[in-house]
C-alpha positions, -999 to +999 in steps of 0.1 A: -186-173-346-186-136-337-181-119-369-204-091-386-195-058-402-191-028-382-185+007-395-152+021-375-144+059-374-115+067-391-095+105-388-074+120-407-060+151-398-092+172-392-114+147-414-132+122-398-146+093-415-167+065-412-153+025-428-174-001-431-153-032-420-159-066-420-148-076-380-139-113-370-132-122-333-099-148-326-102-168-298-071-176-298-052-147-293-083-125-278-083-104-309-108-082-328-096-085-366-110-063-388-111-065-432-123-049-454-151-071-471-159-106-457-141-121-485-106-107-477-078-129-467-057-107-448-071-083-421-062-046-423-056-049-384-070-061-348-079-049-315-060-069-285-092-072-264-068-093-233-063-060-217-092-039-232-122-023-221-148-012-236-178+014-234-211+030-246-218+066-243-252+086-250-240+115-264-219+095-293-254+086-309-271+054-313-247+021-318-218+039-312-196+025-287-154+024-277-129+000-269-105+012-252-069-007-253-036+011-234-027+023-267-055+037-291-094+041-287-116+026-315-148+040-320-171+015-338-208+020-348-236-009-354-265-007-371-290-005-339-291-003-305-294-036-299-268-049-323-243-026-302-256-044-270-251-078-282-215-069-291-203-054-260-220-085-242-199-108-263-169-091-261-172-095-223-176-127-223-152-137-247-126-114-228-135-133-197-129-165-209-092-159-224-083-141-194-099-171-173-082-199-193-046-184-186-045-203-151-005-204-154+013-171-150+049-165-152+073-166-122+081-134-123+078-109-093+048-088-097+051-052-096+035-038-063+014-010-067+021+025-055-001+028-023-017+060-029-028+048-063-042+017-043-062+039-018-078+067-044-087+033-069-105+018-038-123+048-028-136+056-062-146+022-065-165+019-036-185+047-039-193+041-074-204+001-062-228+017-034-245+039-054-250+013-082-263-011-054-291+012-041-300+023-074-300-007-093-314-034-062-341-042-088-321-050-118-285-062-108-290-101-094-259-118-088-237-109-119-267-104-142-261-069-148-274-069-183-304-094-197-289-113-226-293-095-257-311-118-288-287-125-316-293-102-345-288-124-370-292-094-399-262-081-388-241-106-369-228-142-378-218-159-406-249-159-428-243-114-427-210-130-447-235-136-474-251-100-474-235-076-497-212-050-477-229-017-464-220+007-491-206+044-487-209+073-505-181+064-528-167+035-537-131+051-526-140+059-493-138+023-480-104+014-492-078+018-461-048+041-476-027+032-443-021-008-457-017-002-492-005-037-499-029-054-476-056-036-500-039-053-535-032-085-519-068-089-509-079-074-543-061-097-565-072-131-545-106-120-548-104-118-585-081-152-593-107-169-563-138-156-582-129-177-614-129-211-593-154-203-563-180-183-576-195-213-596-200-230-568-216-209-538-206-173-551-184-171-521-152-178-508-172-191-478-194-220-477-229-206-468-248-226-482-271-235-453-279-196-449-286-189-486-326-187-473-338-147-475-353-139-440-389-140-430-395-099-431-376-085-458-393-051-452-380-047-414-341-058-428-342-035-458-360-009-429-329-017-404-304-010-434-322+022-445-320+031-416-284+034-406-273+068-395-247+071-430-275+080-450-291+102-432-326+091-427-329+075-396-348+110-378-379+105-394-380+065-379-370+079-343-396+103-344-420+079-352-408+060-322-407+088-299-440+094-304-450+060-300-436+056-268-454+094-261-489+076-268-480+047-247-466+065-214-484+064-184-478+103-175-505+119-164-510+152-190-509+132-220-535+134-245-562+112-225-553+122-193-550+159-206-585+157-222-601+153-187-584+185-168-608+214-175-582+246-168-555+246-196-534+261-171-533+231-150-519+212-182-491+235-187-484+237-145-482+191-146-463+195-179-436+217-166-436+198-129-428+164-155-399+185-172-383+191-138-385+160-123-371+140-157-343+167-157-331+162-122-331+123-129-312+127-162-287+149-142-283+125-116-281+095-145-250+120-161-230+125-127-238+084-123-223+076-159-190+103-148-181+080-119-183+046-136-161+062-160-139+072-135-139+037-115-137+016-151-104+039-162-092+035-129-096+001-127-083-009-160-051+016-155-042-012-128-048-044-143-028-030-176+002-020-151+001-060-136-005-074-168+028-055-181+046-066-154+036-100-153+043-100-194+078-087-189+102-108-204+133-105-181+145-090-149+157-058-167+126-049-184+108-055-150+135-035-135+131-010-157+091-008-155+098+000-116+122+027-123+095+039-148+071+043-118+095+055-095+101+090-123+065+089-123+059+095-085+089+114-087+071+138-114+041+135-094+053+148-066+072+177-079+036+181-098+018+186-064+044+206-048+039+230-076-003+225-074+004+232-036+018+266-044-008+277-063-033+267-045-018+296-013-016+318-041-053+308-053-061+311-016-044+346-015-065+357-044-097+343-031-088+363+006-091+395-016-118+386-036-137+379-008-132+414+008-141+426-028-172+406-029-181+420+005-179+454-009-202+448-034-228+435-016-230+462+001-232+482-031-257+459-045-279+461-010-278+496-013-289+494-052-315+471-044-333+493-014-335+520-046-350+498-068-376+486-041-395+518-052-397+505-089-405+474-084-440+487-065-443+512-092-441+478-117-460+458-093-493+484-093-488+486-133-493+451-138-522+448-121-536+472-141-525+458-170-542+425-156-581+440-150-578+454-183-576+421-199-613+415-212-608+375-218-579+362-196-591+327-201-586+329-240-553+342-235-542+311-209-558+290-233-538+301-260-504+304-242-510+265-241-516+254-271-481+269-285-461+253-255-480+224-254-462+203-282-429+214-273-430+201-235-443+171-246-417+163-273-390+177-244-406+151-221-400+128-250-361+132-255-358+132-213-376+105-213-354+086-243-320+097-225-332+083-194-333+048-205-302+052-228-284+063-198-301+034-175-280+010-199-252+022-200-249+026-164-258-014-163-234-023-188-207+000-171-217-017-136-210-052-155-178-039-170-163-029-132-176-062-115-155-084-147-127-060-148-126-061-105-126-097-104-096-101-130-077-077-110-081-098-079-068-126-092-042-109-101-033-091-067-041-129-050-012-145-079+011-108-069+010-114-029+020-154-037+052-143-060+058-120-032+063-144-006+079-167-026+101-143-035+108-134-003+114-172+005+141-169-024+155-137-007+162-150+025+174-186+013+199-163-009+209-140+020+218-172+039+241-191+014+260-154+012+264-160+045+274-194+051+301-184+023+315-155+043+316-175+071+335-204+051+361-174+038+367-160+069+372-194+085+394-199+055+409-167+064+418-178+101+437-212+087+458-194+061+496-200+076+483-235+067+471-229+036+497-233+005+505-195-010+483-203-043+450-211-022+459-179+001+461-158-025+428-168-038+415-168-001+421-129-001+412-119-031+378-135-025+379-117+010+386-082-009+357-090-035+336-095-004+347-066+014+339-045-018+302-054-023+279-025-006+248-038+003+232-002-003+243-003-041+231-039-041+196-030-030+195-004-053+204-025-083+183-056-074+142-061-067+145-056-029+114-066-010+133-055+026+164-037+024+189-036+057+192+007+066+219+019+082+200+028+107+169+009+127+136+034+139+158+045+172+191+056+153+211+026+164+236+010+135+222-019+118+255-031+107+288-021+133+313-001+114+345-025+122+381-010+114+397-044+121+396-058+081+388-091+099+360-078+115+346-063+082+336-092+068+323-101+096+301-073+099+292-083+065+278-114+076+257-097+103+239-075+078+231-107+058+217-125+087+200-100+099+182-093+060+176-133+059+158-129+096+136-099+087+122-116+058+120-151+072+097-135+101+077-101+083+046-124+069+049-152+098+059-138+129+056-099+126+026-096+108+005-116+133+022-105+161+008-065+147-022-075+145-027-089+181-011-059+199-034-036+175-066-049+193-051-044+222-073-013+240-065+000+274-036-021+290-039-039+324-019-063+343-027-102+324-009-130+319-018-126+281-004-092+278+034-106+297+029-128+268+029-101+244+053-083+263+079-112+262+073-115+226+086-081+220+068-044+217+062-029+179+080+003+172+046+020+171+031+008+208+063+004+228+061+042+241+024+040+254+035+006+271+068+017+286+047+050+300+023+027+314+046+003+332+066+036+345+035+050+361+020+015+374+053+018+397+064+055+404+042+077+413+054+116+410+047+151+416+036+172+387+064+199+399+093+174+411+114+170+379+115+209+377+120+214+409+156+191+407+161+211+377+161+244+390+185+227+424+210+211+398+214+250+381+222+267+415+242+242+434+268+224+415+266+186+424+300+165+429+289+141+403+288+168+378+323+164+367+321+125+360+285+132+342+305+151+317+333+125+313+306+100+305+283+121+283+306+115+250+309+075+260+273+071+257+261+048+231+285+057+202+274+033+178+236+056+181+235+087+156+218+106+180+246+105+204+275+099+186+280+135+179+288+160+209+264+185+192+240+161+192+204+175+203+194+147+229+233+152+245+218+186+271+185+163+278+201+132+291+224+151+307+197+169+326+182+138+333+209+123+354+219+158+377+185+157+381+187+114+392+220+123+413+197+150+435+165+127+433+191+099+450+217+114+470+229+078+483+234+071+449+243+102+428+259+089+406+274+052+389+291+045+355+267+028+341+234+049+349+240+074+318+231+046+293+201+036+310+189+069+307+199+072+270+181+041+262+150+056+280+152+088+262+155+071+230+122+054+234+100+073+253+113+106+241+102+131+271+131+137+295+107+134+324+096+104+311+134+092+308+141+106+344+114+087+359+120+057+341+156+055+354+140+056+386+116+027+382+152+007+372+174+015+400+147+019+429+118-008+421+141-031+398+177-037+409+181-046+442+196-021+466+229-013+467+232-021+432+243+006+422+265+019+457+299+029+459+310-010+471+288-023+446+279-048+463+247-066+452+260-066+421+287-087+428+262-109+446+248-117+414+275-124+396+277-150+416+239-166+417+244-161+380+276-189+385+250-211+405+227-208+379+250-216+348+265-246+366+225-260+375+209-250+335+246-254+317+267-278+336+289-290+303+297-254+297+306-245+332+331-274+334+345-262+302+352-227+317+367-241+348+388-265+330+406-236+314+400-209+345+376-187+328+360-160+352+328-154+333+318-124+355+344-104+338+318-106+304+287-109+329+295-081+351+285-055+324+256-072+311+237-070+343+251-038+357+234-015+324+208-045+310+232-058+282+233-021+271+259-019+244+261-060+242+233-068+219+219-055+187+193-031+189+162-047+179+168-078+207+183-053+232+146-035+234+128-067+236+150-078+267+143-041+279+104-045+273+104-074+291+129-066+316+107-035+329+077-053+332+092-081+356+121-073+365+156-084+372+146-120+365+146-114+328+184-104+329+193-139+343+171-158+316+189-139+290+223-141+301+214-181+301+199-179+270+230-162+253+257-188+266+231-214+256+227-201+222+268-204+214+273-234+233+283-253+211+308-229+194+323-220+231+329-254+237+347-261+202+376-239+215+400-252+234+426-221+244+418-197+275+430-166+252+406-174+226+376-176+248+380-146+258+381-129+229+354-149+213+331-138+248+343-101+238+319-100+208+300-128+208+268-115+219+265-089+184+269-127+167+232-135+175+206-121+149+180-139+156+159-127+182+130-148+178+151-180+188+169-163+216+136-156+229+124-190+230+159-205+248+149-175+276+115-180+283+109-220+268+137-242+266+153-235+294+136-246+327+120-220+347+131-207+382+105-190+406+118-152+414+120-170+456+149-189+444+164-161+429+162-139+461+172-169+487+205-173+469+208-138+469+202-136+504+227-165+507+254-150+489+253-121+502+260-128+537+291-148+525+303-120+507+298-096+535+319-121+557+344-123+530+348-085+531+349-084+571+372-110+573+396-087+545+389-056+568+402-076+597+435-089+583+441-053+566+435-040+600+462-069+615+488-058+583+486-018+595+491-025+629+523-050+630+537-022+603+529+001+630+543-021+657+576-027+640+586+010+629+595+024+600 
């Protein structure tokens, strides 16, 4: 059992005192309680060791030592060194093994730390590890920080139950005044228990196999005298000091001193001692500040989990998050206002330097004065010195009064050396236990994390299979008798009514859905139709459910690879990672690089179209400006006509329409630009970029006033649906659906405006790295993905205007990807440019075959008259 008494400072007000208490470990709750006298029944109080840490400081005096628990330090005192030791060795292990045994924790979400907390915890940390590893390589092996301590049995264990109570200086001062009625119940067991227990072993407790006195009496009673209430423990550590003095191995001391023959020599190895032991007693001081630092640091985050973990409910949870967001809230105010001071400070410092300078100068001038003295001093000294008629007496003398006091200083440095060696291994032990339970910990916080976000995303998808069942619902309510319509729409109007944003808000959210994605395009579409609505509501869930289905499998991974990525070159493993779409964070450097592996430009060029576009007026100009308020509406940094990228894209395409004369300009070029600008930022970039599109991408003629080539793909895209979709195709033909009327668009601006933003840019990444191919495989990949829905309609009108918004259905990009690149079967880019070839000579006969009966028409009108 670990039990023993303990005295524990107690303050009151300005008084502080010291209790003698009568401590008794529970390993059953992982608490400290402490009584009065061993005999008590009921403890004054306890110390909750779970979630506390403790400590031993030098300068609090010898068996002094904390515990420190998130709501109150108690400072305790033992009755030697190595009683103290023994305790805070328990302690350590007992606290390991509760915190061990709790294998189970709650299925709560754990609280995630703030990040800047995170990185200043694991900087302290390892910098406090380091330095303990290089200074302690000889004492630390494994996790044996500290050499078990031997039991004091004097002071520790049951048979001290036996030993009468340290006494105080009255018999008042023990008695705790805060538990009043603790004190008389205690009081009157004791003296109805005394009548039936004291015949027996003359305790409440049966002791009788310690009842033997111990083998030195004199060194107990010497350990009791000697406790630091009475006053009388100096003379005993004097004695010891100078023990240890006749035992060190310095040289100077009285043996070694004996054999140096100049007294002076003495005093000069004496005072070289006293340095280096201060410099080392420094260094063990700034040692002891760290660990400090690292162990409060340390403990500050394992209490924060632990409460969180603890919590008993959402709310409380809840609320311990909105705790911590005021704090970083204060925090930051806090540092704004330390920010401030600090120019001040800075200002201050600017003049006090100047001040400073000043003064130097005054002081330079001061010193060249006194440079006279000085010699004057100097010559006076020297005749003070021949004078002397026994300098050797007077050296010899000058030691013997500074000889004791340098060695008793050497003593104390000595002493506070190895006090401080201690502590700094008991401190490295405390760090490496308290470190290990916080990892468990973090390990137990990132798998309630993802399970959480599991939970999250199963969630977001049963929200939005039951929108999707309401607004079905909603579509079939002429059938519907009037009570189930009625419910119908009032469950639509409660739907329509939820806002995510207040949702997040309210609710543990591990990825919220913004309003706006990294490039300013709308997450969610803002419909006006209320039909539409809830449809957009749906999006926003599947799109939540997505982002947290693919952040810790797909995403994260994915990161990681294009982070080692160094200096890009041409690979087939890099159109891998290209196809799998760009991060945010690398997609400018790669669109840069793909832009100048194709176009090489003069420095001067861009400017020099500038400065042409400003003093000739180009015949595009006017449907430039008609264009510039249709571009990309649903993007905030367009949508406004005072928007600041509005002048640079419109710089960008007078600039194209000179660059291209045969070209100018084509509906449809301003929102390839805008796209560009939007990623790569730089207008010449943009400008250069649209260039790589229209003159090394799309075919020629593509973008021409017949528009030719595209029509010729619209109709290799036909070929290509009837080979890859046949069931589809048949289904369109069945009910005379012209599919280039939805296509046309797609492949004229790169399904600019047809898909959500984040697969949009993942077509484009790939799209500009090989070209027009990519469109095809996508636009086969789309009809694939709502095949099956496409084919469940059966009315010409309705497939139309499900095609009209069906693309900004598909949320998952991930799966789209695979149908583009995987399922379906691949086509060599020859193909693709034979049937182009093909196509296009049949559409050019087409058209000259038209010319020719126009040409027919206008002359028999001509023929007969008017």
């Amino acid at each position: 059992k670990l039990c023993g008494y303990l005295n524990k400072l107690g303050i009151k007000g300005p008084i502080k005192t010291w209790k003698s208490r009568w401590f008794f470990y529970d390993e059953n709750k992982c608490h400290l309680l402490y009584y009065r006298t061993a005999q008590d029944i009921n403890p004054l109080g306890f110390i909750d060791l779970s979630s506390a840490n403790f400590d031993c400081k030098v300068e609090n005096g010898e068996g002094v030592f904390e515990i420190r628990t998130p709501s109150r330090v108690f400072t305790l005192k033992a009755i030697s060194k190595q009683a103290m030791m023994y305790w805070l060795q328990q302690l350590q292990m007992r606290r390991w093994e509760f915190c061990n045994a709790q294998s189970r924790f709650p299925s709560i979400v754990a609280l995630k730390l703030h990040e800047g907390a995170k990185v200043q915890w694991n900087s302290v940390f390892l910098t406090c590890f380091c330095v303990l590893v290089c200074f302690y390589t000889d004492v630390v092996d494994n996790e044996d920080f500290l050499p078990p301590v031997k039991t004091p049995t004097e002071a520790v264990g049951l048979k001290a139950a036996s030993l009468p109570a340290p006494q105080t200086s009255t018999a008042l001062q023990n008695i705790s005044l805060k538990h009043p009625w603790t004190e008389i119940q205690n009081t009157v067991y004791n003296i109805c228990g005394s009548k039936q227990l004291w015949g027996n072993n003359g305790s409440i407790f049966s002791f009788s196999e310690f009842q033997e006195h111990p083998e030195n009496p004199d060194e107990e009673q010497e350990a009791e005298e000697g406790t630091p209430e009475d006053g009388r423990m100096e003379p005993r550590l004097n004695w010891v000091r100078k023990a240890r003095w006749m035992n060190s191995g310095f040289p100077g001391f009285p043996e070694e001193l004996s054999r140096e023959r100049n007294p002076m020599d003495k005093v000069s190895v004496l005072q070289q001692q006293i340095l280096t032991l201060t410099e080392e007693v420094k260094s063990q001081k700034e040692l002891v500040k760290l660990l400090h630092k690292a162990l409060e640091a340390a403990q500050q985050e394992k209490r924060v989990s632990s409460m969180y973990l603890t919590a008993a409910g959402d709310k409380d949870r809840l609320e311990l998050v909105r705790h911590k967001v005021r704090q970083i809230a204060d925090l930051t105010s806090r540092l704004e206002a330390l920010e401030q001071e600090k120019k001040e400070l800075e200002q201050i410092l600017t003049l006090k330097d100047r001040h400073i300078q000043e003064l130097k100068e005054h002081v330079q001038l001061l010193m060249e004065k006194n440079h006279a003295k000085q010699e004057v001093i100097m010559a006076l000294t020297e005749q003070k010195a021949r004078e002397l008629s026994d300098p050797l007496q007077e050296a010899n003398t000058i030691t013997a009064e500074t000889l004791y006091k340098q060695q008793e200083e050497i003593e104390h440095l000595k002493d506070d050396i190895d006090a401080y060696k201690t502590q700094n291994q008991f401190l490295n032990s405390e760090i490496h236990q308290v470190t290990r339970l916080w990892t468990s910990v973090a390990e137990n916080e990132k798998a309630l994390l993802m399970k959480c976000a599991c939970l999250q995303a199963r969630n977001c998808q049963m929200e939005s299979k039951y929108l999707t069942v309401l607004r079905k619902l909603q579509e079939a309510v002429p059938g519907l008798p009037s009570s189930h319509a009625e419910l119908v729409r009032n469950l639509i109007q409660e739907a329509l009514q939820w806002d995510v944003k207040e949702e997040a808000e309210q609710d543990f959210n591990l990825n919220a859905v913004s309003e706006y994605d990294e490039y300013g395009f709308m997450t969610v579409p803002d419909y006006e139709v209320e039909d539409w609505k809830l449809l957009a509501k749906i999006q926003a869930l599947e799109i939540k459910s997505n982002n947290l289905r693919s952040q810790q499998v797909v995403e994260k991974p994915l990161r990681d690879r294009w982070n080692s990525v160094g200096e890009l070159s041409p690979s087939a493993e890099l159109k891998s990672l290209i196809r799998s779409g760009i991060p945010v964070e690398h997609r400018q450097r790669v669109w840069r690089w793909i832009v100048s592996q194709h176009c090489s430009h003069l420095p001067d060029q861009y400017q020099r179209l500038l400065r042409q576009s400003k003093s000739t007026e180009h015949p595009a100009c006017r449907q430039i400006e008609l264009d510039l308020p249709r571009t990309l509406t649903n993007n905030k940094h367009f949508s406004s006509p005072t928007s600041q990228l509005i002048p640079k894209l419109r710089r960008v395409l007078l600039a194209f329409s000179w660059h291209n004369p045969a070209i100018g300009y084509c509906q449809g070029l301003n929102r390839l630009a805008a796209v560009a600008l939007l990623v790569l930022e730089d207008e010449e970039s943009a400008f250069w970029c649209l260039v790589h599109i229209v003159e090394n991408l799309m075919p020629a003629d593509y973008y021409s006033d017949t528009l030719i080539t595209s029509q010729v793909d619209q109709r290799v895209f036909k070929d290509f649906l009837s080979d890859k979709l046949p069931r589809l195709m048949a289904h369109f033909e069945q009910y005379g659906i012209d599919v280039s009327l939805i296509t046309f668009n797609w492949f004229l601006v790169a399904f600019v405006d047809s898909l959500v933003s984040d697969i949009l840019l993942r077509v484009w990444d790939a799209f500009l790295y090989e070209g027009t191919k990519v469109i095809f495989r996508y636009a086969l990949a789309i009809f694939k993905y709502n095949e099956e829905e496409i084919l469940r309609i059966h009315d010409s009108v309705e497939i139309y205007q499900y095609l009209r918004f069906f693309t900004r259905m598909i949320m998952d990009g991930r799966k789209l990807m695979n149908i583009a690149f995987n399922d379906l079967n691949p086509f060599p880019m020859k193909l693709l440019r034979n049937r182009r070839s093909m196509h296009r000579e049949e559409l050019e006969a087409e058209l000259c075959e038209l010319e020719q009966i126009k040409a027919a028409y206008v002359k028999e009108r001509a023929e007969q008259g008017p």
